[in-house]
TIKOL-879013 format. One record per residue (C-alpha): x, y, z; residue number from 1; residue in three letters. Coordinates in nm, 4 decimals. Example, Ala and Ser with C-alpha at 12.3 -4.5 7.8 and 13.67 -1.06 7.14 Angstrom:
PT         c1         c2         c3   seq   type
PT     1.2300    -0.4500     0.7800     1    ala
PT     1.3670    -0.1060     0.7140     2    ser
***
This chain:
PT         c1         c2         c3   seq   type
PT     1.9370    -4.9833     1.2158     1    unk
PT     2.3178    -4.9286     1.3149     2    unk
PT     2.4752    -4.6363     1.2554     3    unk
PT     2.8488    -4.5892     1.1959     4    unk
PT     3.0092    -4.3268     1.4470     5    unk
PT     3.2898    -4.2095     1.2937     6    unk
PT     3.5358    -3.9335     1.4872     7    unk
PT     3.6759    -3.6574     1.3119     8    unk
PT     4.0600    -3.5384     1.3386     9    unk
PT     3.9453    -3.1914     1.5641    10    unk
PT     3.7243    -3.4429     1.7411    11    unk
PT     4.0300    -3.6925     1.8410    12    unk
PT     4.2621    -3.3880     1.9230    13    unk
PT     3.9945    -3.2550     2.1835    14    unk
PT     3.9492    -3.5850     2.3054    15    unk
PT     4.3021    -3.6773     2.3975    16    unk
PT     4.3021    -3.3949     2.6108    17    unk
PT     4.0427    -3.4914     2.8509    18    unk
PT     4.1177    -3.7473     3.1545    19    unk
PT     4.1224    -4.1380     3.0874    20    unk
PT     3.7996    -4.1464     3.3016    21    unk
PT     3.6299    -3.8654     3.0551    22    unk
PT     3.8001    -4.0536     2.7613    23    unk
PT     3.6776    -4.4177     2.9017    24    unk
PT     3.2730    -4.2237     2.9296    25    unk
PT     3.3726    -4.1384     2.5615    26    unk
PT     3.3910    -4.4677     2.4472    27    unk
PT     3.0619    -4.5687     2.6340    28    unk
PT     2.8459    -4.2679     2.4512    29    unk
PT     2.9719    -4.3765     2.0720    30    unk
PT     2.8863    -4.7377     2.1696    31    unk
PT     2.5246    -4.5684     2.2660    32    unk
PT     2.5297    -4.3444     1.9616    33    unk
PT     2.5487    -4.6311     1.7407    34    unk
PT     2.2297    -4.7619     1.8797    35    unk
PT     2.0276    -4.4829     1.8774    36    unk
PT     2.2130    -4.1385     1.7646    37    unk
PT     1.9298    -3.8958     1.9273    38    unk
PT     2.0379    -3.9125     2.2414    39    unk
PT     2.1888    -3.5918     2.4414    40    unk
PT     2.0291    -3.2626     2.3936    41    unk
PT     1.9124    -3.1261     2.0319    42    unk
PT     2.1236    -2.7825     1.9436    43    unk
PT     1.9340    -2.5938     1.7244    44    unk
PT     1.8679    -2.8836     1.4935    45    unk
PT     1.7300    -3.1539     1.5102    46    unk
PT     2.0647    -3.3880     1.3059    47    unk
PT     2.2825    -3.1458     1.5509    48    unk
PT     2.3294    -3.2483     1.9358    49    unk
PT     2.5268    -3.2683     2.2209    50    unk
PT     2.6238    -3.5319     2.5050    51    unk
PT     2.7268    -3.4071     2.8151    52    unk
PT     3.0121    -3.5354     2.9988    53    unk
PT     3.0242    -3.3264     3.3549    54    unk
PT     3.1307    -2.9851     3.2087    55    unk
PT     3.2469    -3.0972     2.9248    56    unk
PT     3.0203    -3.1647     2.5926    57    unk
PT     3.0465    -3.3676     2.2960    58    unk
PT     2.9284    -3.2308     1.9922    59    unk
PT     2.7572    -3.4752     1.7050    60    unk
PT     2.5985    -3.4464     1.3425    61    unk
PT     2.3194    -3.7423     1.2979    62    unk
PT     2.3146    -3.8053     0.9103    63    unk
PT     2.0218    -4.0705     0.8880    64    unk
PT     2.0225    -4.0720     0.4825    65    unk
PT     2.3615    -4.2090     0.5685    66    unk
PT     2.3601    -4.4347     0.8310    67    unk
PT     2.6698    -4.2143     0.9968    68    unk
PT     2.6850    -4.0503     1.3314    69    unk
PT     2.9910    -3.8011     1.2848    70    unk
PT     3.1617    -3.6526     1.5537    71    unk
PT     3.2963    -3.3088     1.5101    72    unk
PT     3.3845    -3.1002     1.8212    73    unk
PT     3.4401    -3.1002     2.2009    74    unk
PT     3.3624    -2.7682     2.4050    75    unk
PT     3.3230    -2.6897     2.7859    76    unk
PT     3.0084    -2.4119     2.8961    77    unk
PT     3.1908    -2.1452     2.8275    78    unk
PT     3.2603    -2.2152     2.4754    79    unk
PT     2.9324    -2.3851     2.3819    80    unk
PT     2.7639    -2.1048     2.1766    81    unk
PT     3.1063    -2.0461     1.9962    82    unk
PT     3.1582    -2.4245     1.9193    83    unk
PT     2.7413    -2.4601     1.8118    84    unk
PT     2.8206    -2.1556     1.5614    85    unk
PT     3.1673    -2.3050     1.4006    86    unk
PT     2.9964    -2.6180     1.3444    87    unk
PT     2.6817    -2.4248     1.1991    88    unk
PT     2.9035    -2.2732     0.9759    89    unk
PT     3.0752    -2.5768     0.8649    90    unk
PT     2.7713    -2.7740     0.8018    91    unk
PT     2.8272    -2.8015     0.3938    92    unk
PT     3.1938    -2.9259     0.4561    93    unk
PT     3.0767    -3.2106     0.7398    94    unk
PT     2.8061    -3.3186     0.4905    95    unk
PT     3.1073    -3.3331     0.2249    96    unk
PT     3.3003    -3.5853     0.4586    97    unk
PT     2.9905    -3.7687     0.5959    98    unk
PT     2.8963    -3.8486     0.2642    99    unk
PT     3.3194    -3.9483     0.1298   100    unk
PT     3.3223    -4.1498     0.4434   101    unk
PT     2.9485    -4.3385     0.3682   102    unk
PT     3.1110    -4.3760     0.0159   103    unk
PT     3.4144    -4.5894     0.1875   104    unk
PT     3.2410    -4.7764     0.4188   105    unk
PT     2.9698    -4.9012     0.1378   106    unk
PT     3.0518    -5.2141    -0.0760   107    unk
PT     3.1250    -5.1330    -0.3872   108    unk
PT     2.8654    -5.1531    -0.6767   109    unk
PT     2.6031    -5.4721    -0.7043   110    unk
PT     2.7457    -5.8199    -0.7762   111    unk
***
């Protein structure tokens, strides 16, 4: 099965930040994530996880009911618990998004 990676806006914003070789090794991790979405480290949950780019990290909720990788948050070390708690927090509204965004991508009704 292929998943759909789909970025968030706060996801983008941090992203555009980082160097064009960080943003290049971007690129290379959602082509992976499509593939196979459990790869990086597990935070706390097991649909939650986090890629590591040197000291930075990429932050990713795996909705398999879904089909949808969505990317939520960049953080470097020092921010990591901070970032793992806002997204934590915000796990309702993600859901909310993941499941408007599996609603657009999904053909409409049977034929």
């Amino acid at each position: 099965m292929t998943y759909h990676v789909i970025a968030t806006q706060t996801y983008k914003d941090e992203k555009r930040k980082w160097s064009k070789a960080d943003q290049v090794a971007t690129q290379k991790i959602e082509k992976k994530l499509a593939e196979n979405p459990y790869v990086g480290d597990q935070c706390q949950y097991i649909f939650l996880r986090e890629k590591r780019i040197g000291g930075k990290r990429i932050y990713f909720l795996v909705y398999d009911d879904l089909g949808l990788v969505l990317l939520v948050a960049t953080s470097g070390k020092k921010d990591q618990q901070e970032t793992i708690n806002h997204i934590i927090g915000q796990f309702s509204e993600f859901k909310d998004l993941a499941q408007e965004i599996a609603k657009q991508l999904s053909p409409s009704g049977p034929f």
